[in-house]
C-alpha positions as CSV (number, residue, x, y, z in Angstrom):
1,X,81.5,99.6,98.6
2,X,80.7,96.7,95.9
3,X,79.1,93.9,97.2
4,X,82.7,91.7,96.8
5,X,84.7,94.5,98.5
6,X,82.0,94.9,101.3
7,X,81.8,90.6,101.3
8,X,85.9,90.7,102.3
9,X,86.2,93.5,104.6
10,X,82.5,92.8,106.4
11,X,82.5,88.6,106.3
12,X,83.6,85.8,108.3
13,X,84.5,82.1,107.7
14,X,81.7,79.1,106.4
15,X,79.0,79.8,108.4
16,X,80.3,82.9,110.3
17,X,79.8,81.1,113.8
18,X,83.2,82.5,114.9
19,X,82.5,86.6,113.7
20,X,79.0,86.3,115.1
21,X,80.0,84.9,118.9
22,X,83.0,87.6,119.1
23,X,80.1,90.0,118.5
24,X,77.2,88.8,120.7
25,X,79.7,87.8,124.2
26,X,79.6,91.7,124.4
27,X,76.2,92.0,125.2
28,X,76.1,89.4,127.4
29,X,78.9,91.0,129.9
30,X,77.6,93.8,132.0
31,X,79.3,96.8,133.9
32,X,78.5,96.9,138.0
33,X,79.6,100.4,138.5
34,X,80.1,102.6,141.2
35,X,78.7,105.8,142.4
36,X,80.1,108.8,144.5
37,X,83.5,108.1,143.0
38,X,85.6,111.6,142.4
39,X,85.9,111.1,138.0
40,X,86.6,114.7,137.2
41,X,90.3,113.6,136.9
42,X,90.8,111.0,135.0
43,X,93.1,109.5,132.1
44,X,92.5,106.9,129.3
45,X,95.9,106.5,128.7
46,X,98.4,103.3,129.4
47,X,102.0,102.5,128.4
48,X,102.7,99.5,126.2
49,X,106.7,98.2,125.7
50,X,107.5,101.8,127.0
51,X,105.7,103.9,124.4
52,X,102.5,106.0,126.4
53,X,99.1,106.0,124.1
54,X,96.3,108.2,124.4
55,X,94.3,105.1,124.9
56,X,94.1,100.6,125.3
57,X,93.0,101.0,121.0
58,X,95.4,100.7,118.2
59,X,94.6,99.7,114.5
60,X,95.0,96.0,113.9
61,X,96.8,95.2,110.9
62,X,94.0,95.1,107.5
63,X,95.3,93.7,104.8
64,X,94.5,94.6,101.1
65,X,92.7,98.1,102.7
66,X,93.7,99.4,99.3
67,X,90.5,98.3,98.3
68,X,88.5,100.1,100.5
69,X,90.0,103.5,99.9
70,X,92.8,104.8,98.1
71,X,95.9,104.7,99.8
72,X,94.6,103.2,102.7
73,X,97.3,102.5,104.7
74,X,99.0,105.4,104.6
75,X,95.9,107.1,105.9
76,X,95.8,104.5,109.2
77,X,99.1,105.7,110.0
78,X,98.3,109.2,110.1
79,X,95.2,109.0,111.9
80,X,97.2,106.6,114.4
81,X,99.8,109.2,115.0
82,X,97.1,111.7,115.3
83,X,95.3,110.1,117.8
84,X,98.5,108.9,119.6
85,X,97.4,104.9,119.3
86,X,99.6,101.9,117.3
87,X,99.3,101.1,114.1
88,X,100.2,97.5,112.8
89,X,100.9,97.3,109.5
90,X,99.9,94.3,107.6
91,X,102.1,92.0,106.0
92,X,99.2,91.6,103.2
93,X,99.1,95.6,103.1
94,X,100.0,97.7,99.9
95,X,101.8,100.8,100.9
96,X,105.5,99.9,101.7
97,X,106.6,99.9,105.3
98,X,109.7,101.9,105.0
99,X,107.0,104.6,104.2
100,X,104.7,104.1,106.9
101,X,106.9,104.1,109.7
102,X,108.1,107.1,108.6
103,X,104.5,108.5,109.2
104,X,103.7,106.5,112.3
105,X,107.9,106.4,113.5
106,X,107.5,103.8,117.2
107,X,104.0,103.9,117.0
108,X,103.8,101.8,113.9
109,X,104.5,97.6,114.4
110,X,104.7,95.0,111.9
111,X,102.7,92.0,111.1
112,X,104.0,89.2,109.7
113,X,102.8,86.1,107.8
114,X,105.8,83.8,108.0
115,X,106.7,80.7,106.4
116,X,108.7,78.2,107.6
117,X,111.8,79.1,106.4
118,X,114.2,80.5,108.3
119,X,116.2,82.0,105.6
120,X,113.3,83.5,104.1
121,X,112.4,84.8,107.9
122,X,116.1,86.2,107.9
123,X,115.5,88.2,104.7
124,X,112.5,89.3,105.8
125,X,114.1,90.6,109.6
126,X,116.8,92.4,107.7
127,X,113.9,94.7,105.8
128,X,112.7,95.2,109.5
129,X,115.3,96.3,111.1
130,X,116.5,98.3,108.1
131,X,113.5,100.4,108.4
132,X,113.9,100.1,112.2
133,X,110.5,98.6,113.0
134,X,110.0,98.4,117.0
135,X,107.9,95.1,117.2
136,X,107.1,92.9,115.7
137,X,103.9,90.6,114.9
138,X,103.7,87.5,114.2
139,X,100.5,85.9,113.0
140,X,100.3,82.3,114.0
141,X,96.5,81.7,112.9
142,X,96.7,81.4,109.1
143,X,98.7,77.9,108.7
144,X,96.4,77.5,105.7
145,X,93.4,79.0,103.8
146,X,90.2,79.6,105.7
147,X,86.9,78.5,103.9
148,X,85.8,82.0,103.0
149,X,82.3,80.9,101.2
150,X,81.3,84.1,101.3
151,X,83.7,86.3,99.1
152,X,84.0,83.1,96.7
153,X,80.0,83.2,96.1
154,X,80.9,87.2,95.0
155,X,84.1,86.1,93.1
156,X,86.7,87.5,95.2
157,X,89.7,85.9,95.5
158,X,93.3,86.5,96.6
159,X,95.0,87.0,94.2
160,X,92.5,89.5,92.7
161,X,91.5,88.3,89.3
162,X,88.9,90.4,87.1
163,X,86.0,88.8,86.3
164,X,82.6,90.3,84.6
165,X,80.8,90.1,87.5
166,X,83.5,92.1,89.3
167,X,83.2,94.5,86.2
168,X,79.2,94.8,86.7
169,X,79.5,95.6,90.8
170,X,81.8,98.1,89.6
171,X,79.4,99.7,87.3
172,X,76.8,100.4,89.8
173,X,79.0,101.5,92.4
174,X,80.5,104.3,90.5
175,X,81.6,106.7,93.8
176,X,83.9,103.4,94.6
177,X,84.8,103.2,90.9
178,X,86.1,106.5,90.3
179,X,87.4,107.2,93.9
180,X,88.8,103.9,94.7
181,X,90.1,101.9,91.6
182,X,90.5,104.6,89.0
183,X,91.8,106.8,91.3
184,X,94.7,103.9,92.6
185,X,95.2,103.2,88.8
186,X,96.3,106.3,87.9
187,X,98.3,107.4,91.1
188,X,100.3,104.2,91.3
189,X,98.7,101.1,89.3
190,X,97.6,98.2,90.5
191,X,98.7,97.6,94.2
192,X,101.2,95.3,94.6
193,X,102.0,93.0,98.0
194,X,104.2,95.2,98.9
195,X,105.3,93.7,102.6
196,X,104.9,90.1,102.6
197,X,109.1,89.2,101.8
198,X,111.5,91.0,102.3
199,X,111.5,93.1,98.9
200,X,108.4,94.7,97.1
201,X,106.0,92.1,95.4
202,X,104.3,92.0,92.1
203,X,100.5,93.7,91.8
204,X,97.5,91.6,93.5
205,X,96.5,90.4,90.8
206,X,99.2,88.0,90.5
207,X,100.9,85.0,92.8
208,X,103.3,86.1,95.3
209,X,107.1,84.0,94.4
210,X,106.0,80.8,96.5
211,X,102.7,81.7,96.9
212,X,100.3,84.3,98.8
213,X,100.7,81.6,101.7
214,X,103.7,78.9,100.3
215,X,104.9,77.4,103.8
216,X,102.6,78.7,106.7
217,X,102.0,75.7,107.1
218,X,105.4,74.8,108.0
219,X,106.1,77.6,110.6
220,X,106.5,75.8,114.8
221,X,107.9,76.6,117.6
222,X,111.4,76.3,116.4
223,X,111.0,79.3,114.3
224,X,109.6,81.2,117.0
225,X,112.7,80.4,119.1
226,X,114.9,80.9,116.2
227,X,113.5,85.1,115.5
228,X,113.5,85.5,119.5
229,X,117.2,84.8,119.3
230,X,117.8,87.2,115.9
231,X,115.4,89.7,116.9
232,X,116.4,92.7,119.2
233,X,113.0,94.4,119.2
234,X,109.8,93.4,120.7
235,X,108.2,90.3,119.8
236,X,104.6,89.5,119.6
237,X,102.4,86.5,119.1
238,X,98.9,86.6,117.4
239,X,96.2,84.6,117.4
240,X,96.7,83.0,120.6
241,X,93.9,81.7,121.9
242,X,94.6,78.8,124.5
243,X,97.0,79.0,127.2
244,X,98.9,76.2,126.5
245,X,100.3,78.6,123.4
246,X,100.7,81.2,126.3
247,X,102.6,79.3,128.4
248,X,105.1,78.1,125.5
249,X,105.6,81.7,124.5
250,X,106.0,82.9,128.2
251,X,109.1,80.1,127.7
252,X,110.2,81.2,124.6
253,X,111.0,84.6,126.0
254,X,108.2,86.2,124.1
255,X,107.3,89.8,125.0
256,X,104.0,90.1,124.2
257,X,100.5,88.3,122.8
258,X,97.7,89.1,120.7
259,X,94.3,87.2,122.1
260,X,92.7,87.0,118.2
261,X,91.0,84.6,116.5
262,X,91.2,86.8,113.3
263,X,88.4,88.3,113.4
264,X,86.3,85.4,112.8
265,X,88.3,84.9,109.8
266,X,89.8,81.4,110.1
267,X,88.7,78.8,112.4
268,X,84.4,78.6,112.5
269,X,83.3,77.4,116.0
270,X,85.8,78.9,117.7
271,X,85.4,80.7,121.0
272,X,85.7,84.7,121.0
273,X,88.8,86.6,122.3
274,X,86.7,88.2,125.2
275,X,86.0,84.3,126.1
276,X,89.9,83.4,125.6
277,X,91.7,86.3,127.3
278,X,90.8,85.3,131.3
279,X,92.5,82.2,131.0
280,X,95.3,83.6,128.9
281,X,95.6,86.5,131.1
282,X,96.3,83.9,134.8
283,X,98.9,82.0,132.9
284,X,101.1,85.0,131.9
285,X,100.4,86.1,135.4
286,X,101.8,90.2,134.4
287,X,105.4,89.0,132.8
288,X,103.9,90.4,129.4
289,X,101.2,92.6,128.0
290,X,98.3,90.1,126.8
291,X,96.0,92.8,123.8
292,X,93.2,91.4,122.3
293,X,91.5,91.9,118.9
294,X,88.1,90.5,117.6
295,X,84.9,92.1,117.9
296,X,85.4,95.5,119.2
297,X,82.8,98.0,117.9
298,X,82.1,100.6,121.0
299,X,84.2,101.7,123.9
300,X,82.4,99.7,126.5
301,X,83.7,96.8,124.7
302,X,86.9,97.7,125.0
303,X,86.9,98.4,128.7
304,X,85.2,94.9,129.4
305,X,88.2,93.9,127.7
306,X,90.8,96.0,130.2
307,X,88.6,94.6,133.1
308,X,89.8,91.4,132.3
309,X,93.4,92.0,131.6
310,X,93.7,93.3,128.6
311,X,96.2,96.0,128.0
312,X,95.3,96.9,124.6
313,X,92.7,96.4,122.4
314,X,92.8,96.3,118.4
315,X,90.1,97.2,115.9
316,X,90.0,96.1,112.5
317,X,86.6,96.6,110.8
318,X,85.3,99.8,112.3
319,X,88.9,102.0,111.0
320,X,87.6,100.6,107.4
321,X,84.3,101.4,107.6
322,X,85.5,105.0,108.6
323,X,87.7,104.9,105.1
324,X,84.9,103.7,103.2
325,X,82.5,106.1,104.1
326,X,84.5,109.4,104.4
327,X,87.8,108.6,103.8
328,X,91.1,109.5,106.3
329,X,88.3,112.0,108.0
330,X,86.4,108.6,108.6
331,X,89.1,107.6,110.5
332,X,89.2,109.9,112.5
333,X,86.3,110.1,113.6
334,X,86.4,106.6,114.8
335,X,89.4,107.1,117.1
336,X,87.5,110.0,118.4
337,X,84.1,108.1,118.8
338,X,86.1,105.2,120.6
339,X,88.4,108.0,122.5
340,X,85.0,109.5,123.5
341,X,83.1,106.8,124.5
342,X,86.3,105.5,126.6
343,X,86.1,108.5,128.5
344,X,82.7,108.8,129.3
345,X,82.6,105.1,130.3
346,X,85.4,105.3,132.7
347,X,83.2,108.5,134.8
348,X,80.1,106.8,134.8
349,X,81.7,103.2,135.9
350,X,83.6,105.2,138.8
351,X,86.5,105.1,137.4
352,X,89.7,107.9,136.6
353,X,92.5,105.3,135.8
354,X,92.5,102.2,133.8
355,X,93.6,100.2,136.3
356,X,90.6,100.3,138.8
357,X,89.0,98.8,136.1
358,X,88.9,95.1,137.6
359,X,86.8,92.2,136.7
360,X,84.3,93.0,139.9
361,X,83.2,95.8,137.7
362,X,81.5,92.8,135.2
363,X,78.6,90.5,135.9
364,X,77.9,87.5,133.3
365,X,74.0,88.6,132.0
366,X,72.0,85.4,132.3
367,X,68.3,84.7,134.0
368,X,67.3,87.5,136.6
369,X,67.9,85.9,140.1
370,X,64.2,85.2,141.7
């Protein structure tokens, strides 16, 4: 990939404190397994709002994966019904969604970025349900722009604007060039926002009407309330990451949350998801499934996460890395790794369901006791 493309899809926020620390608590949680245990029988799979999945890892909504390889999205939602996991599609995502839950049908969820507006909210439920989307996401992390230094020092911004140094990483990246952007060109154009409203947007390169993010800032509480009460599917909150949040949505009649802190995308300093979800986990106390994304490169990470309550686990990165190095095989090949890796975990830990995974299977890793 360029160096800007690799910059958005690869980077965190300012100093990357966030997207570091969601990668380095895994290695400092270790398994206590346990031997003798009869594993020749066992299942990775779990049921989430009454749909069964071949295992506790979906695809996490990417935005702007158009980028990374040509028709992107579309791709994710094939592999996903493939390999039998959810796919969230990204309000920031170019393929429409009316086509991709065609390819994904219950498997594929929705992720919003909402303003607060709750006309502009109605519109947008309208499109939902028209394309009969089973839940839905909403992101409650991205009030406002994050401080991404990193993309600005390689001149990527959002909206995409052409610039010559954009034009010279081009140049020297010419498999991305002519398999990527040419390639999009000529099929389709420039990608457009195509899910952000409730109608097809202009390209990337241009502002959204109101504005990529025009009145994020605005969204509470009383907008949550307000969708719960016009919204017959299942409802979701992401980016919760302290239980006071949890307790509110419990309240609000919310049916399920997303433990996130985007992926070290927003908020620098913050704590990971892994270090968020135990707390989250006591005060919903089982009256909703409580997923988790942030971090999540190998299928020992994603059992810690199980062992601590989480019913699902999102990846974001590694399903783009996939894409950019061999395309929709790429992909696949990381739901396999993960399915894989999942499975031979769960033997050697003892284990044949998900649910004897328990927190006595993990031990903090600090100074050897003397």
């Amino acid at each position: 990939m360029p160096r800007c493309v690799a910059g958005y899809v690869c980077g965190g926020t300012e100093d990357e404190a966030s997207l570091s620390e969601s990668l380095s608590v895994m290695k400092r949680i270790g398994f206590r397994h346990r031997g003798l245990q009869p594993v020749e029988q066992r299942t990775s799979e779990v049921s989430v709002f009454g749909q069964t999945y071949a295992m506790p890892v979906g695809f996490a909504p990417t935005g702007f994966s158009a980028i990374v390889m040509h028709e992107c999205d579309t791709a994710l939602a094939t592999v996903a019904t493939q390999a039998r996991i959810p796919f969230v599609i990204s309000g920031a995502s170019n393929v429409p969604l009316e086509r991709l839950q065609q390819t994904a049908g219950n498997r594929c969820w929705y992720q919003a970025y909402l303003p607060g507006d709750i006309s502009r909210i109605d519109k947008l439920l309208t499109r939902l349900k028209r394309a009969h989307i089973p839940v839905l996401v909403v992101t409650i992390d991205t009030c406002v722009a994050a401080n991404r230094e990193n993309i600005k020092r390689l001149d990527f911004t959002v909206p995409f604007k052409i610039s010559p140094r954009l034009i010279l990483d081009g140049i020297l990246h010419p498999q991305w060039s002519v398999n990527v952007f040419i390639r999009t060109l000529i099929k389709g154009g420039v990608p457009r926002f195509s899910n952000l409203y409730e109608e097809i947007g202009p390209p990337i390169t241009e502002d959204p009407p109101n504005g990529f993010r025009g009145g994020r800032d605005k969204l509470s509480w009383e907008h949550i309330r307000w969708i719960r009460d016009n919204w017959d599917g299942k409802l979701v909150l992401k980016g919760v990451m302290h239980p006071e949040d949890a307790r509110m949505a419990v309240a609000a009649g919310i049916d399920g949350l997303i433990v996130s802190n985007h992926g070290g995308r927003q908020l620098d300093g913050s704590v990971s998801p892994l270090q968020a979800l135990p707390d989250i986990v006591d005060v919903v106390s089982g009256s909703m499934p409580v997923m988790i994304d942030g971090g999540f490169r190998r299928g020992a990470d994603v059992l810690k996460a199980v062992a601590l309550g989480a019913s699902m686990v999102f990846t974001g990165r590694p399903q783009l890395y996939g894409a950019a190095v061999a395309g929709a095989a790429g992909i696949q090949k990381v739901a396999d790794i993960f399915l894989s890796e999942i499975n031979t975990n769960m033997a050697l830990l003892g284990c044949s369901h998900l649910q004897e995974l328990t927190p006595d299977c993990l031990q903090k890793i600090d100074a050897p006791r003397l």
